[in-house]
C-alpha positions, 0 to 999 in steps of 0.5 A: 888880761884887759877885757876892754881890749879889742879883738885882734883882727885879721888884714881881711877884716881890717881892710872891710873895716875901712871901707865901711868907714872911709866908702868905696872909693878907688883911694879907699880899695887901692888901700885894702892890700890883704883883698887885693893881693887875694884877689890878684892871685887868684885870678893868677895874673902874673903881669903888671896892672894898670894904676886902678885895675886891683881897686876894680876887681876888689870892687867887683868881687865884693859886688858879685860875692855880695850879690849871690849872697844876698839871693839865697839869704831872701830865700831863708828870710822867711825861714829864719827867725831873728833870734836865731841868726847866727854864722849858720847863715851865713847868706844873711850876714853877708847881705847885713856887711854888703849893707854897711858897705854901702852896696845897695840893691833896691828890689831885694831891701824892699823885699827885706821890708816887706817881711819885717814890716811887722817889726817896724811897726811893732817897734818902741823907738817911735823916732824911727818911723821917721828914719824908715819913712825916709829910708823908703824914699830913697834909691841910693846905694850909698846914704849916710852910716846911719841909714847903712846901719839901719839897712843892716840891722834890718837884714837881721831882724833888728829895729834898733841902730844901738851900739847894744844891739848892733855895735862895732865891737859886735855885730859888726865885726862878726858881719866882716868876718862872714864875707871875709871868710865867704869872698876868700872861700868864692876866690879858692873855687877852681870855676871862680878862680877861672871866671876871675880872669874875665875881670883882666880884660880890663884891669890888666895893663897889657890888655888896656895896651894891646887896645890902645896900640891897634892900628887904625882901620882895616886889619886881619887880625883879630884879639881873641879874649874872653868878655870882661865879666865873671858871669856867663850863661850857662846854656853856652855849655849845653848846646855846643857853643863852648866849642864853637871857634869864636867863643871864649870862654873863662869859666865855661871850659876844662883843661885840657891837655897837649903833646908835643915831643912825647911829653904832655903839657897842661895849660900852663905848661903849654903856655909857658912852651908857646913863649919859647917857641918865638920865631917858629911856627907851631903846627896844631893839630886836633879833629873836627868838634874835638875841642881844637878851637876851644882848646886855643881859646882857653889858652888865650883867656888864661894868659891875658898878662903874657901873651897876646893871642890874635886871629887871622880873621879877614884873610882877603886882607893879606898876612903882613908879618912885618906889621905884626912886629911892629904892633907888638914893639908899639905894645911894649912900648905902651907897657914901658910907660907903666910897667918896664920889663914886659914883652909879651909873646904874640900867637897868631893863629890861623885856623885852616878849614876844609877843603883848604883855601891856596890862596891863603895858605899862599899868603901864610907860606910868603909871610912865613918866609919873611920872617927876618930873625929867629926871635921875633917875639911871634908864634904863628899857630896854624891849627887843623887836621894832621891830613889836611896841614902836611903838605903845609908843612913840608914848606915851612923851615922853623917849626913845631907841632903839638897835638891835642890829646883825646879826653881824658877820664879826669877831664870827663868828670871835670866835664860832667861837673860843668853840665851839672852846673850848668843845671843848677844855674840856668834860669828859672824854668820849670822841669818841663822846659829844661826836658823838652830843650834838653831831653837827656840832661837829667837822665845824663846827670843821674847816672853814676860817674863811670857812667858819665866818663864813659859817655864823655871819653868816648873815643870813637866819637869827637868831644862836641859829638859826646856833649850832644849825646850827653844832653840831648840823648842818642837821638841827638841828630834828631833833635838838632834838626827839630830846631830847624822845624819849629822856626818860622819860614822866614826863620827857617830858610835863614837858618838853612842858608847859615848851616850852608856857610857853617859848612862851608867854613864861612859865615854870613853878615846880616846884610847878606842874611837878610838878603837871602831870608827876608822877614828874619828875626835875626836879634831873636833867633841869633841868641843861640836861638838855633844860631849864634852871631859875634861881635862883627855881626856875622852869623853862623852855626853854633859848630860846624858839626851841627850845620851839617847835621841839620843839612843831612838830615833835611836831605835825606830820604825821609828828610823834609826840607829838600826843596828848601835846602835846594832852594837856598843853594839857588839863591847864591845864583840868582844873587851871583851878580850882586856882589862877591860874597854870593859867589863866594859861598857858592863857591867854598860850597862846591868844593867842601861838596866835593868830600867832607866826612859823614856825621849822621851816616855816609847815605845822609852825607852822600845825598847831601853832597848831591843836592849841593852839587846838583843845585849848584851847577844849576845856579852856575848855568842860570848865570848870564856870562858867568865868566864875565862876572866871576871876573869882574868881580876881582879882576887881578885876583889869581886866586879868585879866578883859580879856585873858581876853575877847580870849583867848576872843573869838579862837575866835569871831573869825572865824567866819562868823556864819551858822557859829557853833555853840552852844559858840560862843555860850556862850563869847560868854556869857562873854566879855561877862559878863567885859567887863561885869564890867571895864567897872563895876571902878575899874580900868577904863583904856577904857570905851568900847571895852569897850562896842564890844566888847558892841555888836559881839557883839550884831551878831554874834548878830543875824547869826547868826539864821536870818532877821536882825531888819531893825531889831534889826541896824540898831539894833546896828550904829548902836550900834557906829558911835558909836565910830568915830574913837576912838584905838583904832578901826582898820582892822578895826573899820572894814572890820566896820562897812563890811561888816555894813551893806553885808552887811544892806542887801544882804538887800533885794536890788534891792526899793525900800526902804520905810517904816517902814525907810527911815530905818534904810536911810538911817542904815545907808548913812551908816554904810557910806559913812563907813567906807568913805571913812574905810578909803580915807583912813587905809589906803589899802593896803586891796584892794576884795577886804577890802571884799567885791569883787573882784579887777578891781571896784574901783569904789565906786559897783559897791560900793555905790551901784549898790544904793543907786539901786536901793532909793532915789529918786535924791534920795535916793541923790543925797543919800547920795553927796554925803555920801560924796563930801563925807566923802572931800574932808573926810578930804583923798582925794576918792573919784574914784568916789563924786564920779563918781556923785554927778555923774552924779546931779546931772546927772540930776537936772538933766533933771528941773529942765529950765527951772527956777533949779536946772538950772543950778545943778546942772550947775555942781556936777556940772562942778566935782566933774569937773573936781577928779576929771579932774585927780586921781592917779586920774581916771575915764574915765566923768567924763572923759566926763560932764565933756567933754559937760556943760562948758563951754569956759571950765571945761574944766581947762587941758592936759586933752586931752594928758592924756586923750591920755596916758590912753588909751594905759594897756594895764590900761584895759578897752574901756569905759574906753577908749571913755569917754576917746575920747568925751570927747577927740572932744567937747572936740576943735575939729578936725572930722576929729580928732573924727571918729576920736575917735568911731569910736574910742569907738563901736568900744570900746562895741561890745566893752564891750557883751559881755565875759561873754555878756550886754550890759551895759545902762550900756554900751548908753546909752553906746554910742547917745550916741556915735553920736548925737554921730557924727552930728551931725559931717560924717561920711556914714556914721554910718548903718553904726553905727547899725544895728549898734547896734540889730542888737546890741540886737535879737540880731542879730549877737552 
């Protein structure tokens, strides 16, 4: 064997081989296919590359490698003597082979300098003092081989430049050889190989085009990527901000995993499903602080060679769909020139926040339908709780959804690594510091890994809530809000009033902000410092989470910061007149007041939403001509001026209306002036609702009078009545129809209603029993407390119609009840209640057509409408008995008595319902002994239904006397006994 033959080397080392001996240049690197399709791979890059983007990521690779290298080999200098070095060190042999390729780093070499300077100046060949003398005049990173050479034999203890010492048959190969091996292991690292990504911002060719083919000027949208670098800073995982909307991030987030079908998805899988969902809009659901964003974030940063993701930022701007498709034909058009064949998907995410905004989902829902074809080369991704998007769903045809699944044990260890990463890599600071910024982490980082699953997975608590709890222990909320404490007072209010936009789903430009905080370090306190500013310089809480923590705790019982919370909800007021943005925060923020979900606790929350609430409506009241503002400030907005009117209309809602004040009626004012100013714009999406709108407050100030006008509120609610059974009329608008008409023909009280209101009355009930019967039909979940009653009076009839026989003649009230009965059938849940009493009436109205055609036309009807309700879900026991006196045999329903047999045997059944289903089984029963018992049953329940509170109850006396009426028609001798009790009881005897 030749033993002159030169090593076989591999294509790694061959291609660092010639760039020691050709340079960096872009040439050079683009030569190098061994590195670059390592690199490429690893970053997982699956579309074309711009012409230089392998050269520059070659380069930074080598750069980043050779930099982490040369830290640690300057800390095992001193450690390490030359003789010694071998592949043991590997840091050291990598900072020799950056040296001979030329990278440079002047701080470091001059340190290296420093700890060999002994050997320098111990050194035989005195010809080098003149080379080293030279070396340390010089700053380039380049020089010439000689000076690489030299730099790279220093690092190793040498002071010669020999081919014997350090020749390229050697050293140098074995130097090669290290960062081969070093930059192959770095692209092999899960975190590297996710950072590596960062470096595709740049090189990738669809990304230099999606920059390129932006439209110029105002556009919504937004591209969502990671920043072009492979390091970030790490404190981006310990304070939540990974999980903030805006950030994205390559290496700083864990996979994590969807639903869609009953079928999970992992990143790529997820991916690869969004590109065959073109043309489709894919609803994505996930909570608050669970990762939702984040999640979408990932998806982007990890697929920057085959999508485009993008964010509808500034949605005052519109949602033009047909401009969207014409961007992503621009884009593929760019790719042609470069790489033919690339047709990117574009995902276009739109992140719906509480309380909701109409105006934009009324934009989304019309872009929506503007979509021309199926495979329009779009996915729009609408991302928010399930709640809050089904009623968006409803009205979008093409569509999907996905869930984000909750963490799984596999992702919680992943995340427990990335906190303790994040440890070793934070800047230097001592262990005091680290403590008092991150109280629990180290305690967090020592428990065992169950123990860390645990904490992370939890499934009672979002992922963001987890996280905090992680690093700053169980008494995170505290912590969060020491941050506002130890900022200045200018600092302070600065960052109350961005907590108060964070909240309500907004954030604040700099303009804006230091408007609002004078004197604000805004460059200091931006940096995470407690707050976080982007690319638009606009400001907001690191998560939303976190702003409400902050506001809940400065309000709360032993919170500090009241007045100043009190405060900057004020400021928007005394700013309203400066410009749109104020109000508009002051407006998102009433209505987010109006019901988000407690952090801390529901009593913190609760005192939160009324320090909003009551700061607001004195900010509004402070305003001179407040509609004249809120107006002119976008004068043919409909939206503007409809969510102004709900936001104002919540401080009247609710008020009873004999309690509404003066300031309520003026903002009662203005709300209608702003709804009828919507209801006349071109704009206008609904009319007619803005017109029940205007009719409901009017019933409202009618109510609100000392003495209602009869005719005035009649008229007003019928007005309001028009519109039930539109698609936007629900429960509520029901249940106030059902109460103000019940509420104003309860003013009559017992007194027969006379003409001229007798057709007013008799409208109002209509009104009424329409409402009523359309509440049990379409919500049956509705209690008969919502309906005015209480806990045990869940009868209609005691509802209503008890009133109704008393201010009408039974015709009428007959009458009515038919229509109510007759409405219940027609909704498809007859009311067994309302068909029990309109029975009854037709059955008394029978007596009087005693002999007449009618008499038995009547009792038919009555029979037939008992007969439906004996075999109902819910059967009543007064028209178990009604129907077994007034039937006939051949119309009892088959099987009944077992049923009333089973009935009666309920424990929730009072005595007088008890009593009415032992009457009615005694009066369908053959056998004369059975019934016997059946009716000493049914006299002895009557006797106690008679006194349940002290006073008898007249319905039960009529009762009681016809069960003994029937007892003595039978064989039994001693019916007398039960009839001289009943007449004692009546007579106050024995009571």
């Amino acid at each position: 064997m030749d033993s002159t033959k030169e090593p076989e080397i591999t294509p790694e080392v061959q291609d660092l081989k010639r760039l020691v001996e050709q340079g960096l240049s872009t040439d050079v690197l683009e030569t190098c296919s061994a590195l670059g399709n390592l690199t490429v791979k690893s970053a997982g890059i699956r579309g074309a590359i711009r012409p230089d983007g392998r050269s520059k990521m070659l380069e930074e690779v080598l750069r980043v490698v050779i930099g982490e290298q040369r830290k640690q080999a300057l800390e095992m200098l001193d450690d390490v003597l030359p003789k010694d070095i071998d592949r043991r060190h590997l840091p050291i042999l990598v900072a020799a082979a950056g040296e001979l390729l030329g990278l440079h780093d002047v701080d470091a070499f001059n340190t290296v300098l420093q700890v060999r300077r002994p050997l320098i100046e111990g050194a035989r060949d005195k010809s080098l003092d003149a080379v080293w003398s030279d070396l340390l005049a010089k700053d380039n990173k380049t020089g010439v081989t000689v000076e690489r050479r030299l730099r790279a034999a220093l690092w190793l203890g040498r002071t010669s430049s020999k081919t014997t010492e350090f020749g390229p048959k050697r050293r140098q190969k074995q130097l090669l050889e290290a960062l081969a091996s070093v930059v192959k292991d770095y692209l092999e690292t899960p975190r590297v190989r996710s950072g590596l990504r960062g470096m595709t911002v740049d090189h990738v060719a669809l990304n230099q085009a999606k920059h390129q083919e932006l439209p110029a000027g105002l556009w919504p949208f937004k591209i969502i990527e990671p920043k072009s670098s492979v390091s970030e800073d790490w404190k981006n995982i310990l304070d939540g901000s990974t999980l903030t909307p805006t950030f994205c991030s390559l290496g700083h987030s864990v996979e994590r995993r969807i639903e869609h079908g009953g079928a999970e998805l992992d990143t790529q899988g997820a991916l690869a499903w969004l590109s065959n969902q073109c043309g489709r809009t894919v609803f994505f659901y996930g909570d608050r602080g669970d990762g939702r964003s984040s999640y979408i974030n990932h998806l982007a940063a990890h697929s920057l060679d085959a999508h485009i993701f993008l964010w509808w930022k500034s949605t005052m701007l519109g949602f033009d769909v047909r401009a969207l498709e014409q961007y992503r034909e621009n884009v593929i058009g760019r790719l042609e020139e470069g790489a033919p064949g690339s047709e990117p998907t574009i995902v276009v995410v739109c992140e719906l926040q509480p309380p909701g905004r109409p105006d934009i989902e009324e934009h989304l829902i019309m872009a929506l339908h503007e979509r021309q074809h199926d495979d329009d080369g779009l996915v729009i991704l609408i991302a928010g709780r399930e709640g809050q998007l089904n009623h968006l769903a409803t009205r979008v045809a093409r569509r999907e959804e996905m869930q984000l699944k909750p963490v799984s044990d596999d992702e919680a260890e992943k995340l427990a690594i990335l906190l303790r990463e994040a440890s070793q890599n934070l800047k230097p600071q001592s262990e005091q510091e680290v403590t008092k910024r991150y109280p629990n982490l180290r305690r967090f980082l020592q428990l065992d890994e169950v123990r860390q699953i645990k904490l992370l997975a939890d499934p009672e608590h979002p992922l963001l809530v987890c996280l905090l709890k992680a690093v700053y222990g169980t008494d995170m909320w505290s912590k969060l809000y020491e941050e506002l404490e130890d900022l200045s007072p200018a600092d302070r209010k600065a960052y109350m009033h961005i907590c108060l936009a964070s909240l309500a789903g907004m954030s604040l430009p700099d303009s804006i902000l230091i408007r609002l905080a004078p004197g604000v370090a805004l460059d200091e306190r931006s940096q995470r410092d407690p707050w976080i500013r982007n690319d638009e310089d606009e400001n907001s809480a690191r998560h939303q989470y976190i702003a409400q923590v902050v506001l809940e705790k400065s309000c709360a019982s032993r919170g500090k910061r009241p007045a100043l919370l009190a405060e900057c909800v004020r400021d928007y007021g005394k700013n309203f007149r400066s410009g749109r943005e104020f109000g508009d925060v002051l407006r998102q923020l009433i209505l987010t007041a109006k019901g988000f979900e407690p952090v801390s606790t529901s009593r913190d929350a609760d005192e939160l939403k009324r320090a909003i609430r009551d700061g607001a409506r004195e900010a509004l009241l402070g305003v001179e001509d407040l509609y004249g503002t809120i107006h002119s400030q976008d004068p043919e907005n409909y939206w503007h001026h409809t969510e102004w009117a709900k936001a104002i209309w919540s401080f009247v809602q609710g008020v009873q209306a004999r309690e509404l004040t003066a300031n309520h009626l003026a903002l009662l004012d203005v709300c209608d002036k702003l709804l009828k100013t919507a209801r006349d714009l071109p704009g206008c999406v609904d009319p007619q609702r803005l017109d029940y709108y205007l009719a409901r407050h009017r019933v409202l100030r009618l109510r609100s009078e000392e003495t209602p006008n009869f005719d005035a509120l009649c008229e007003a609610i019928q007005e309001a009545s028009a519109f039930s059974g539109s698609e936007w009329f629900k429960k509520n608008y029901y249940l106030d129809l059902f109460a103000w008409s019940r509420e104003l023909l309860s003013f009559v009280g017992a007194n027969p209603i006379e003409e001229p209101d007798v057709e007013n009355a008799r409208d109002l009930y209509e009104v009424m029993t329409d409402s009523h019967e359309t509440l049990r039909a379409k919500f049956p979940e509705i209690g008969s407390k919502e309906l005015g009653g209480t806990k045990k009076d869940t009868s209609f009839g005691d509802l209503v119609t008890r009133i109704a026989f008393e201010q009408f003649p039974r015709e009428v009230a007959t009458g009515i009840l038919k229509e109510a009965w007759e409405r219940s059938v027609e909704l498809g849940n007859p009311n067994e209640q309302t068909g029990t009493a309109y029975a009854e009436g037709l059955l008394k109205q029978r007596e009087k057509e005693r002999g007449l055609d009618r008499e038995e036309e009547l009792r038919k009807e009555a029979v037939e409408i008992l007969a439906i309700i004996a075999t109902s879900e819910s059967p009543t026991p007064h028209g178990a008995s009604l129907l077994a006196r007034h039937a006939r045999e051949d119309e009892i329903p088959p099987g009944w008595a077992s049923q009333l047999d089973e009935a009666v045997k309920r424990k929730d059944l009072s005595h007088h319902a008890r009593a009415h289903l032992n009457h009615a089984r005694a009066l369908i029963e053959q056998d004369e002994t059975k019934r016997i018992r059946f009716l000493q049953y049914a006299v002895s329940f009557y006797r106690q239904a008679a006194w349940p509170n002290g006073d008898p109850k007249r319905t039960v006396q009529r009762d009681w006397w016809d069960a003994i009426q029937d007892l003595e028609k039978t064989d039994f001798s001693d019916w007398g006994k039960y009839k001289k009790q009943h007449l004692d009881f009546y007579n106050g005897k024995g009571r």
